[in-house]
N, C-alpha and C positions, 0 to 999 in steps of 0.2 A: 326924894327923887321920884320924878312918873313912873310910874310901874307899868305903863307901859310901852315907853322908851327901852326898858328894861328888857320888857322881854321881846320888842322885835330883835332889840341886839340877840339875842339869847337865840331866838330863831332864825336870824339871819347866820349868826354861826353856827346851825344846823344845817343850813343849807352851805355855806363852807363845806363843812365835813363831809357829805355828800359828794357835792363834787370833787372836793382835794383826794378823796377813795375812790371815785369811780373807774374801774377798767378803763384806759386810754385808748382802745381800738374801740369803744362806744359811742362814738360822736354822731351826733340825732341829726338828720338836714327834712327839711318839709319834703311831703310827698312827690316824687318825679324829680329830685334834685338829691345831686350828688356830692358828696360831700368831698375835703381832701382825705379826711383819716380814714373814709369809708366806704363802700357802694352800697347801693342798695339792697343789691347781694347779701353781701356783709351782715350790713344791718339784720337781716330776714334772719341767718345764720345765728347770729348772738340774740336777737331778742329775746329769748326763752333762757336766756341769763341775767335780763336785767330785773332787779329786784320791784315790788309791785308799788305802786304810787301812795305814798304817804296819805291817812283821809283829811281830806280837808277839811270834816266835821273833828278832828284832833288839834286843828290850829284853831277851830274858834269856841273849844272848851279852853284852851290855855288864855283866850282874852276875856272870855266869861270869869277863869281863875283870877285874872288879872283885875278885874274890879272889884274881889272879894280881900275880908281881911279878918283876920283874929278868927273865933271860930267858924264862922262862916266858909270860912278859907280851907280851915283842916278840914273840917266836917264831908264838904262839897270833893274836896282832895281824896279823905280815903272813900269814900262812895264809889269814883271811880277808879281808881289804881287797886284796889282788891280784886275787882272782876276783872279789870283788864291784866293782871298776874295772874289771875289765872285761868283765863285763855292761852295766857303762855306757858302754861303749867299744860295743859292739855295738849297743845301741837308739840311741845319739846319732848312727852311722851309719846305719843304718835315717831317720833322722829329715833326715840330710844330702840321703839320696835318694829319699825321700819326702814330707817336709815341703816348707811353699810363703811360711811367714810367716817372712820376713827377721830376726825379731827371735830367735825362735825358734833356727833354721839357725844363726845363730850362738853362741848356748849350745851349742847340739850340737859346734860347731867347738870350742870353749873347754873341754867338757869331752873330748874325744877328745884335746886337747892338753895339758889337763895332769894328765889321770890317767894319759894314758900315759906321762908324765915320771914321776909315782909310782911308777908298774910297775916303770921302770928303777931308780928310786934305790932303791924296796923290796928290788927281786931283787937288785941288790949290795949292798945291805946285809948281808941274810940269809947270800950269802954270804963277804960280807967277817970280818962280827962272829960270825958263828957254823957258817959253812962248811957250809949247806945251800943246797938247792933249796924253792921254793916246794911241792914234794909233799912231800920228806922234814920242811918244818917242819908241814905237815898231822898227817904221823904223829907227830908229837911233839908236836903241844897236846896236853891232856887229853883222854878220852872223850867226856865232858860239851859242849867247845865242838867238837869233831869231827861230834859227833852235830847239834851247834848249825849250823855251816858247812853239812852236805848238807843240814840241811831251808831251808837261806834261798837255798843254790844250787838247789835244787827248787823253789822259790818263784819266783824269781828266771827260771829257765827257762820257766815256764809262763808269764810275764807278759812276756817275748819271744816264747812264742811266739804269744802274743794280737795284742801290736804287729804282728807280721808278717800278720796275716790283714786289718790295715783298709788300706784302700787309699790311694792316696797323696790329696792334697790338705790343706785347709781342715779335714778330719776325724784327720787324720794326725797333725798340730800337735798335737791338745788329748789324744789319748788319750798322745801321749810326756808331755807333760805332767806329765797325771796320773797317769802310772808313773814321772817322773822326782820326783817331792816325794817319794812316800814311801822310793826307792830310798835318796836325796841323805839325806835321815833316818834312815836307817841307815846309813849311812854315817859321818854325825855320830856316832852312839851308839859304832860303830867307834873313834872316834878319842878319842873323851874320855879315857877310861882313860890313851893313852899320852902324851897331851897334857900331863897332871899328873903321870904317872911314871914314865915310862920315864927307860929307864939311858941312853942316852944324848942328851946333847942336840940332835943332829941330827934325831933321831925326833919332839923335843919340838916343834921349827919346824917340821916337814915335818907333824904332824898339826894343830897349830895355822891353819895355812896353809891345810887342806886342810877344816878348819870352816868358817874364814872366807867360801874359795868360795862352797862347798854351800850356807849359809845366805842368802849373799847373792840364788845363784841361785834358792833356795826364795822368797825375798820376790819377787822378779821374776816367777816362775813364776805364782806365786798372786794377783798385779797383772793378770797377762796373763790370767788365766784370769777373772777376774773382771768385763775388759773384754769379755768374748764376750758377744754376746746370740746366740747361733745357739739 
């Protein structure tokens, strides 16, 4: 089957899921037009609820995934999902010790628990199945997703370092939030690739598994956010 047929489906039902969760008092209209579900008012009112824009350097590491296969594929795969878990490992602590809404704090807990189980089973993997480290599999993707990895670890840093400047509370909660959708969204795009083909089946459950989370937490997230009148 084309792989990647594969995965636009893959990501077009990302974008499903997005919009089938989004707040329904959300509805976007161009500049100086008025919407029926909303005014402009409106709008200005909730933006600081809506979750932050997926990076579009995340949709074309998943086509770069998309032309890779056997090791190449893992290799390129855990290069990036180590450090991008644990970016997430970092603002979901941020959110442990600054967050205040119970519901929240505990995502934060769940994800600190089981991406950092990922960490573990990635790094022995890599060096079980193919006798690297998490830097040495860096140098050996391709150019192309290398270049891909430092511009979404760049991205990635700067929207920790944003987290870090709001202060704790009630305001605290909704900006991890809205860095955790689009993060947990690439992260999805991460996984599909090895989800359908990688070489071994361990990789096949462990990124399966690790959709399932993400997407769950993404409905949840975008629930909770849609409960805020602030």
């Amino acid at each position: 089957m084309n792989t990647s047929i594969v995965r636009r489906g893959a990501v077009a039902a990302l974008a499903a899921l997005a919009l089938a969760t989004a707040p329904a008092a959300t509805a976007w209209s161009a500049p100086g037009q008025v919407s029926a579900g909303a005014t402009t008012a409106e709008q200005r009112k909730t933006a600081h609820l809506q979750p932050l824009p997926t990076s579009p350097v995340a949709y074309r590491f998943g086509e770069t995934l998309a032309r890779l296969s056997g090791k190449k594929l893992e290799v390129t795969f855990f290069a990036a999902i180590i450090p991008h878990h644990r970016a997430a490992i970092e603002m979901a602590r941020l959110e442990r010790e600054r967050g205040t809404d119970a519901r929240i704090r505990t995502h934060a807990e769940n994800i600190i628990a089981n991406q950092r189980h990922q960490i573990g089973q990635f790094t022995r993997w890599l060096k079980e199945w193919y006798g690297l480290t998490p830097e040495q599999a860096r140098q050996q993707a391709p150019q192309e997703a290398r270049q891909e990895i430092a511009a979404m670890e760049k991205e990635v840093r700067r929207m920790v370092a944003e987290l870090r400047k709001v202060p704790a509370g009630e305001r605290f909660d909704i900006e991890f939030v809205r860095r955790m959708i689009p993060h947990h969204t690439s992260g999805i795009i991460e996984f599909l690739e090895p989800q359908s083909r990688a070489d071994h089946s361990q990789l096949k459950v462990a990124a399966a598994s690790g959709i399932n989370t993400q997407e769950t937490q993404i409905v949840d997230f975008r629930t909770w956010l849609s409960e805020q009148t602030r």
